[in-house]
C-alpha positions in Angstrom: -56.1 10.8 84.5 -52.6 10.3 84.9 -51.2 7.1 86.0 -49.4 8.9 89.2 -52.6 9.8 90.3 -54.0 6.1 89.2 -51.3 4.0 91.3 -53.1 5.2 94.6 -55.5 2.6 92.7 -58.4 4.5 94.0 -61.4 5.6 92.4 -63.5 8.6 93.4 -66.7 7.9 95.1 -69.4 9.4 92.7 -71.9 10.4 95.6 -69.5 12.5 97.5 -71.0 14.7 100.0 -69.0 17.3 102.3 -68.2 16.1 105.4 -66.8 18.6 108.2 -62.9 19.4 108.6 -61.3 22.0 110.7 -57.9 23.8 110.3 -55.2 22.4 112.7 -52.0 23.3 114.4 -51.1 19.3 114.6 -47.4 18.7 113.6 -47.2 16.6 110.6 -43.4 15.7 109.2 -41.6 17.7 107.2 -41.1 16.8 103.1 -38.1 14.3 102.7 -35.7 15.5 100.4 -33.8 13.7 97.8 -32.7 14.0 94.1 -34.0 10.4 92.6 -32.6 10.3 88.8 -31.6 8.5 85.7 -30.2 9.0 82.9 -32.0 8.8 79.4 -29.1 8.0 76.8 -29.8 8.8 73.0 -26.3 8.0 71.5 -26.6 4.8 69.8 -29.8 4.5 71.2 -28.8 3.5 74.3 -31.7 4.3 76.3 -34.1 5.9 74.2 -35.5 5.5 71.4 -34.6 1.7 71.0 -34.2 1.8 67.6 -33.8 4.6 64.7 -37.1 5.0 62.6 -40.2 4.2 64.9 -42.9 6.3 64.5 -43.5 9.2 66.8 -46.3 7.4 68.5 -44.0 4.6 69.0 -41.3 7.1 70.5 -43.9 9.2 72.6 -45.3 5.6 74.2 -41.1 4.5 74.9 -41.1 7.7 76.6 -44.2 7.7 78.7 -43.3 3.9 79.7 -39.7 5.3 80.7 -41.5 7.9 82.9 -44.4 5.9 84.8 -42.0 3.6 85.4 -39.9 6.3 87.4 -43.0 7.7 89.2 -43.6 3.7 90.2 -40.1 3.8 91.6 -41.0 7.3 93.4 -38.2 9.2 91.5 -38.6 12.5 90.3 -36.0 13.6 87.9 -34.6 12.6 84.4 -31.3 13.6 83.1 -32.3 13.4 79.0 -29.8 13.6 76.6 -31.0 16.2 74.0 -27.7 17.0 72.2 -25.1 13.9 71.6 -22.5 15.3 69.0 -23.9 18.7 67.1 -27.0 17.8 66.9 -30.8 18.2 68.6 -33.9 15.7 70.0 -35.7 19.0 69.4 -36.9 21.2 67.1 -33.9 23.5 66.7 -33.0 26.9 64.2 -29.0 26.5 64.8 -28.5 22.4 64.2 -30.2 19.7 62.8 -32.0 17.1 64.2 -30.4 13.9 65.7 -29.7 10.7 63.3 -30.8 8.6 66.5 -34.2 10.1 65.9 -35.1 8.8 62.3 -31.8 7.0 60.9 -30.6 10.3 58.8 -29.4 13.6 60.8 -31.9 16.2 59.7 -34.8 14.7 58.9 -37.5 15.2 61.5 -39.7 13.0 63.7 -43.0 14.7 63.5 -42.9 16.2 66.7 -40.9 17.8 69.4 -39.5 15.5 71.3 -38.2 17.6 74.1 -41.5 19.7 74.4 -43.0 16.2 74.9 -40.7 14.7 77.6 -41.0 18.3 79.6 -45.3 18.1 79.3 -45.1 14.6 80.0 -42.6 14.6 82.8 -44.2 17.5 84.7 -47.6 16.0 84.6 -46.4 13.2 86.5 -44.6 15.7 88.7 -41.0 14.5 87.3 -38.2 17.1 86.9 -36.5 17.1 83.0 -32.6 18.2 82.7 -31.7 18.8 79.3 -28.1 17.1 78.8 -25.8 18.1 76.3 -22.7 17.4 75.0 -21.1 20.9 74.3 -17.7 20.0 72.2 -18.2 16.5 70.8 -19.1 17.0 66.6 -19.2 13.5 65.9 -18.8 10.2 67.8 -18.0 8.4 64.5 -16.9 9.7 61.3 -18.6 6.8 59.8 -21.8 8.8 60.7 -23.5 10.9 57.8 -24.3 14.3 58.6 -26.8 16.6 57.6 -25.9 19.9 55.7 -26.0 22.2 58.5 -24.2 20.5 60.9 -21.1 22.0 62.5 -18.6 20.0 61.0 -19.7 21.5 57.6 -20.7 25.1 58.0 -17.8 25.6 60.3 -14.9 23.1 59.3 -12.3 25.5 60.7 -13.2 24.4 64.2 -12.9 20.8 63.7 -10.1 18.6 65.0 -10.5 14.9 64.0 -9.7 12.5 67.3 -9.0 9.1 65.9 -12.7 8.1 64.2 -14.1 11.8 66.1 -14.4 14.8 64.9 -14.3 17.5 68.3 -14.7 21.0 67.9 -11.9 22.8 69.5 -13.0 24.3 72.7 -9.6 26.3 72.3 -11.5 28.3 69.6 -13.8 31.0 71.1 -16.5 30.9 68.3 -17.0 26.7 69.8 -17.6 27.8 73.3 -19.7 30.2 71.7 -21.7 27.8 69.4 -22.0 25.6 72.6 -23.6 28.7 74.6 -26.1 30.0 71.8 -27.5 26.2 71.8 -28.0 25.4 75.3 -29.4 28.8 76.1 -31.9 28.8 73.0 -33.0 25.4 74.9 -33.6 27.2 78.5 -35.6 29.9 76.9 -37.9 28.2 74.5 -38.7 24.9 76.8 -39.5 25.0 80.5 -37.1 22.7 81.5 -35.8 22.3 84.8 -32.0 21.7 84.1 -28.8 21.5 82.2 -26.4 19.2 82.8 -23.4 18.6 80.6 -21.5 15.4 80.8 -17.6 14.5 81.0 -16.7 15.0 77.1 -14.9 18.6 77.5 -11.4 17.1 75.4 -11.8 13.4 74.1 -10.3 10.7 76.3 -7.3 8.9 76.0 -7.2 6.3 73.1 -4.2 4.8 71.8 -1.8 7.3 70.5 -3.6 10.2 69.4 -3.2 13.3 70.4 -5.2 16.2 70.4 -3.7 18.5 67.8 -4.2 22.4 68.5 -1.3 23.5 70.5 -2.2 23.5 73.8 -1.0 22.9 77.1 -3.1 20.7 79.7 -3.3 24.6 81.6 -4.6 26.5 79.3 -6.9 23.8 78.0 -8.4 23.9 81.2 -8.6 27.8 81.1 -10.7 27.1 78.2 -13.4 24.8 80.2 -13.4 27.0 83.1 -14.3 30.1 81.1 -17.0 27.8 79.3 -18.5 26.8 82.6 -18.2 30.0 84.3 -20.2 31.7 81.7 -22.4 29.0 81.2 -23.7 29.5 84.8 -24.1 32.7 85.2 -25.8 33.2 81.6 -28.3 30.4 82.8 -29.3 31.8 86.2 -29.4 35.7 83.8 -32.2 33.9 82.0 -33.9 31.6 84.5 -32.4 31.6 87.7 -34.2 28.7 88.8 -33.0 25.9 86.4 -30.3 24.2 87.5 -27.2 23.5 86.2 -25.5 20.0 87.0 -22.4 18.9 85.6 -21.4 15.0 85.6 -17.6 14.7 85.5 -15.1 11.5 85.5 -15.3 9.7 89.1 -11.9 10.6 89.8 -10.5 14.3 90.0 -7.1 13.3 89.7 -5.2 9.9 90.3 -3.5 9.9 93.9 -6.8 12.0 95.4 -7.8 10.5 97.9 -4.5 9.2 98.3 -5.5 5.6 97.8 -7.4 6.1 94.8 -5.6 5.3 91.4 -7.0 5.7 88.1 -6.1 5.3 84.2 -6.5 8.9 83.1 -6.1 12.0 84.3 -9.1 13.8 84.0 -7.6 17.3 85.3 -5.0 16.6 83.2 -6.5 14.8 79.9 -9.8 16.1 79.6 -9.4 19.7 80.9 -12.2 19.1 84.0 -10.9 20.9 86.7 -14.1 19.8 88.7 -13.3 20.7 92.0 -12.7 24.2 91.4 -16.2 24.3 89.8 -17.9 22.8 92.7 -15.5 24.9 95.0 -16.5 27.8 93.1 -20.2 27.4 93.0 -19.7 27.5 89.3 -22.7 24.7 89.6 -26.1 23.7 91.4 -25.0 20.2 91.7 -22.2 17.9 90.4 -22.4 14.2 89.8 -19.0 12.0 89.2 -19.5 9.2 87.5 -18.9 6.6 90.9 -19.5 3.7 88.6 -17.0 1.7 90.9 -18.0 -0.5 93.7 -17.9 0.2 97.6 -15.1 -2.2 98.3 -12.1 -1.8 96.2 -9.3 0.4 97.9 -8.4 1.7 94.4 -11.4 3.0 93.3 -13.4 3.0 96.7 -17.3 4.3 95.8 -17.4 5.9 99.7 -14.2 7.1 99.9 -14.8 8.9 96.1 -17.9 10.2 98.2 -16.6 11.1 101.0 -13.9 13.3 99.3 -16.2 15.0 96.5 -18.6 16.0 99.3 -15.8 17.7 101.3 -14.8 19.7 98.5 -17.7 22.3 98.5 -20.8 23.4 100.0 -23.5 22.6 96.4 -24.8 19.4 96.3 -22.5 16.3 95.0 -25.2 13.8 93.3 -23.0 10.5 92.7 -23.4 8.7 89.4 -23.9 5.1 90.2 -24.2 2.2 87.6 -27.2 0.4 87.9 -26.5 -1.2 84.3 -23.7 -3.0 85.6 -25.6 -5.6 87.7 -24.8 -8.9 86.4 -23.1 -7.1 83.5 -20.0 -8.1 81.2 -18.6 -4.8 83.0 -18.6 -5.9 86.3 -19.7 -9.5 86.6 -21.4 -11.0 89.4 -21.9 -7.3 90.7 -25.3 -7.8 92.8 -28.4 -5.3 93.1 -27.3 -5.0 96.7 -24.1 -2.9 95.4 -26.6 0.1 94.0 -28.7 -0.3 97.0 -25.8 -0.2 99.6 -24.4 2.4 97.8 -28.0 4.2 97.7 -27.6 4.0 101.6 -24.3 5.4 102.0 -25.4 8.3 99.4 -28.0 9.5 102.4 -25.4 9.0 105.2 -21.9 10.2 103.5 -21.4 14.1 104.2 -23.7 17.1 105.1 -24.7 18.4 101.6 -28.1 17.6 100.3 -28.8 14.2 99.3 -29.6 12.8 96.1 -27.9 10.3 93.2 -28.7 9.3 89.6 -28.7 5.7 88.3 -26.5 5.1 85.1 -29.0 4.2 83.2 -32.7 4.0 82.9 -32.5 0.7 80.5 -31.2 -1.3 84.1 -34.6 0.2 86.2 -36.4 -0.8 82.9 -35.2 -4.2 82.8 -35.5 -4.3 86.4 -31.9 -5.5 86.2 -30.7 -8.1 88.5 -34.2 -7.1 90.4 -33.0 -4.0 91.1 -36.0 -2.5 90.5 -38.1 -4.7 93.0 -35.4 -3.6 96.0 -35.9 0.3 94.7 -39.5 -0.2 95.6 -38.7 -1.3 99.0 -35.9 1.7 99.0 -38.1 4.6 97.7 -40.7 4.1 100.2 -42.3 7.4 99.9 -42.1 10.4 97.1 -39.7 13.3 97.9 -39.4 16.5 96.8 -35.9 17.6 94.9 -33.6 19.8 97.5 -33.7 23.4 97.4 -31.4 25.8 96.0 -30.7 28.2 99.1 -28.1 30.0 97.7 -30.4 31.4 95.1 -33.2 31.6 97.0 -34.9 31.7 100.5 -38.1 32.8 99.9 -41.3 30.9 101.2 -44.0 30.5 98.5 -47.7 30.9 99.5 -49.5 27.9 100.9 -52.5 26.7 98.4 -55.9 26.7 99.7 -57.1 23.7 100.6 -60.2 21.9 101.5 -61.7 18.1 101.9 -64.5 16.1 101.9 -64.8 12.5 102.9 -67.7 9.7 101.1 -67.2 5.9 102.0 -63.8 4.9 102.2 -62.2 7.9 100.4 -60.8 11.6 101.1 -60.7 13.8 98.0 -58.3 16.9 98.5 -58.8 20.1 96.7 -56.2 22.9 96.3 -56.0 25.8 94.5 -52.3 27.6 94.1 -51.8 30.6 92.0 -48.7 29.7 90.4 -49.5 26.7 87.9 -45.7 25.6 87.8 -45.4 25.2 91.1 -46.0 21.4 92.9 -47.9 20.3 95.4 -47.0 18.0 97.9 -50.1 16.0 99.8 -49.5 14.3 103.0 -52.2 12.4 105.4 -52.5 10.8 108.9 -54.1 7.4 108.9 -54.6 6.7 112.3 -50.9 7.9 113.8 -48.8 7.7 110.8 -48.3 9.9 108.8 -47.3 9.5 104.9 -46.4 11.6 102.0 -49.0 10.7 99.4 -47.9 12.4 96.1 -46.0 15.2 95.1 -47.7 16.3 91.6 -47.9 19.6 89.4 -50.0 22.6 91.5 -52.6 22.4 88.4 -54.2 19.0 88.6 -56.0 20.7 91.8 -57.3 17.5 93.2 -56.5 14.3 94.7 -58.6 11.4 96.1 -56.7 8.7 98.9 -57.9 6.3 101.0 -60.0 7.8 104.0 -57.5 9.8 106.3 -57.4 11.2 109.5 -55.7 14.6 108.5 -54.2 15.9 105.5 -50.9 18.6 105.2 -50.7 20.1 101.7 -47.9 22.4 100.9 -46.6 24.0 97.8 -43.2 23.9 96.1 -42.0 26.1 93.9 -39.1 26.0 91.5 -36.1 26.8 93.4 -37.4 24.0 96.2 -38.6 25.7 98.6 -41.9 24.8 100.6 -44.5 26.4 101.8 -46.4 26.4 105.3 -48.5 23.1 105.0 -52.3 23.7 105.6 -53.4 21.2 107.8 -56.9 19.7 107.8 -58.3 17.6 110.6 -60.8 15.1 109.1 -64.0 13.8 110.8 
């Protein structure tokens, strides 16, 4: 039994008998929705694994701690980084497997690590977006590389970048390369997403420059085309994975007016964000708004405020849970993220949602922020829909009940097995959502209710007529 279904800390009855229960017309309130994320950093081993070289049972039982602690917080997404710089957390036929896997780029793990994150997520009814880096070769040229990595069977595309190598997004066989990888990805794992981060050109350092002849416009050209094609080819294969991307906080310095900033990311790093967003070019975007609430210079609301008036998808901020009590921001409290939580449900009209930077600070429970989330994410939520892909209303599941003692088990059956299921119940006259779980686990047992509403979700996010039980 998974340990979603074990936190109601409940344990089936085993005498149950049927008890009577009659369909009802009694209003019961709707799903909240809300994207609840984090991201799950590879590079350097940020987040996961924690080291180079443990086992695959010891990576698989890192990854299953990472996710029941998100279904104990009542999130349901995870933002994993599957390709850093040329290479894959997964088994793939175009690059070779990541050095923060095993210690050596190309030697494998002993499993899939993706396919495991994606079986293990969705049984606990947890979203997985695949992240990738698409230009980025090499973070450090101190790095060894395996034999077929890009920077060797296609040296004419590098540029080295100080102690990088990039691949030069200029060059339409890298945009290609980038393509062919993240779509082999969306057709041979059922993810739920692809996100790419804010690594389009290298930022900034010192006095290097970025040598292929290029102006800051048609740089930018480059990207767009990248992203452009990178959505539609998506939503050709399946139309109901996502695609997020997570630029700098800042579109350009001076916008919002009082905002300043030390690069240019419109300028230096070829993200034209806006005009994706504007454009619809994405299902959701998430700027890093690492920055707290108060300063006028980099003002977390008014960042918000601005990047949710720019478009009609979803704007998901980035906020940085790491940086409680950190060396990056000292004496930042846990009240920052949660304050900034709050103003992520009140600040424009677009769907609500926002994903903490990173899952080491919830697994640290850094600063306590992890005992406030409790006390924040009072009840699960379902992801927000996708109308402008889809409207349609999935069939409700059939449902019945029976009651023994103090318990209620719930049974459902739904035809579509990658659909979820969302279970709510009346104790006395309150009403709470109890899980929200994968359409194939079928069953449920809570503490003895009044009345139950189950609906179904399916992967676009939309909801189905609950079915309504009256218990007795």
């Amino acid at each position: 039994m998974h340990k979603w279904l074990l936190s109601l800390c409940l344990i089936l009855a085993t005498d149950l008998s049927a008890q009577s229960y009659v369909p009802s017309t009694e209003k019961h309130p709707q799903i909240t929705r809300e994207f609840r994320a984090a991201w799950v950093t590879a590079i350097y081993n940020i987040d996961w694994p924690t080291r180079t070289g443990l086992s695959a049972t010891s990576q698989q039982a890192e990854a299953r701690a990472i996710l029941d602690k998100l279904v104990s917080l009542r999130m349901n997404a995870v933002i994993l980084q599957v390709r850093p710089h040329g290479d894959a957390l997964y088994s793939s036929g175009i690059e070779p497997w990541s050095s923060w896997l095993t210690g050596t780029m190309g030697r494998s793990p002993g499993y899939d690590p993706l396919d495991y994150w994606v079986k293990q997520a969705h049984a606990r009814g947890i979203e997985v977006h695949a992240w990738f880096n698409p230009f980025r070769a090499l973070s450090n040229t101190s790095h060894s590389v395996g034999g077929n990595h890009i920077s060797r069977t296609k040296p004419y595309l590098i540029k080295r970048y100080g102690t990088m190598l990039w691949c030069d997004p200029s060059h339409p066989e890298t945009r290609s390369q980038a393509l062919s990888v993240i779509l082999d990805v969306v057709r041979r794992y059922d993810i739920d997403g692809v996100h790419l981060d804010d690594y389009f050109y290298p930022y900034p350092s010192g006095n290097f420059k970025f040598q292929d002849g290029k102006s800051p416009a048609q740089r930018r050209a480059f990207v767009d085309s990248f992203v452009s094609k990178l959505y539609s080819s998506v939503k050709q294969q399946k139309p109901w994975v996502r695609v997020g991307i997570s630029p700098f906080g800042i579109w350009r310095p001076g916008v919002p007016n009082t905002i300043e900033a030390g690069v240019d990311a419109y300028e230096n790093l070829a993200a034209d964000s806006r005009k994706w967003l504007k454009n619809g070019w994405v299902d959701y975007l998430a700027p890093q708004l690492y920055w707290r609430i108060s300063p006028q210079k980099q003002s977390y609301s008014t960042l918000l405020s601005w990047w949710r008036s720019q478009g009609s998808r979803p704007v998901w901020p980035g906020i940085a849970t790491t940086r409680i009590q950190s060396s990056d921001d000292p004496g930042r409290p846990a009240a920052e993220i949660i304050n900034q939580i709050e103003l992520s449900r009140k600040i424009g009209k677009n769907w609500v949602g926002h994903i903490h930077w990173s899952v080491k600070g919830l697994m640290k429970n850094q600063g306590g922020i992890s005992t406030r989330l409790a006390r924040v994410y009072i009840q699960p939520v379902a992801v927000p829909p996708m109308p402008w892909l889809s409207k349609s209303t999935p069939p409700a599941p059939i449902v019945n009940a029976s009651l023994s003692g103090g318990s209620t088990l719930v049974n459902w059956n739904h035809g579509n097995p990658t659909s979820k299921v969302a279970v709510q119940a009346r104790f006395g006259s309150i009403w709470r959502t109890i899980s929200i779980g994968p359409a194939y686990t079928k069953s449920l047992t809570l503490p003895r209710a009044d009345a139950i509403a189950v609906s179904a979700i399916d992967r676009f996010g939309n909801i189905s007529p609950a079915k309504v039980l009256s218990l007795r």
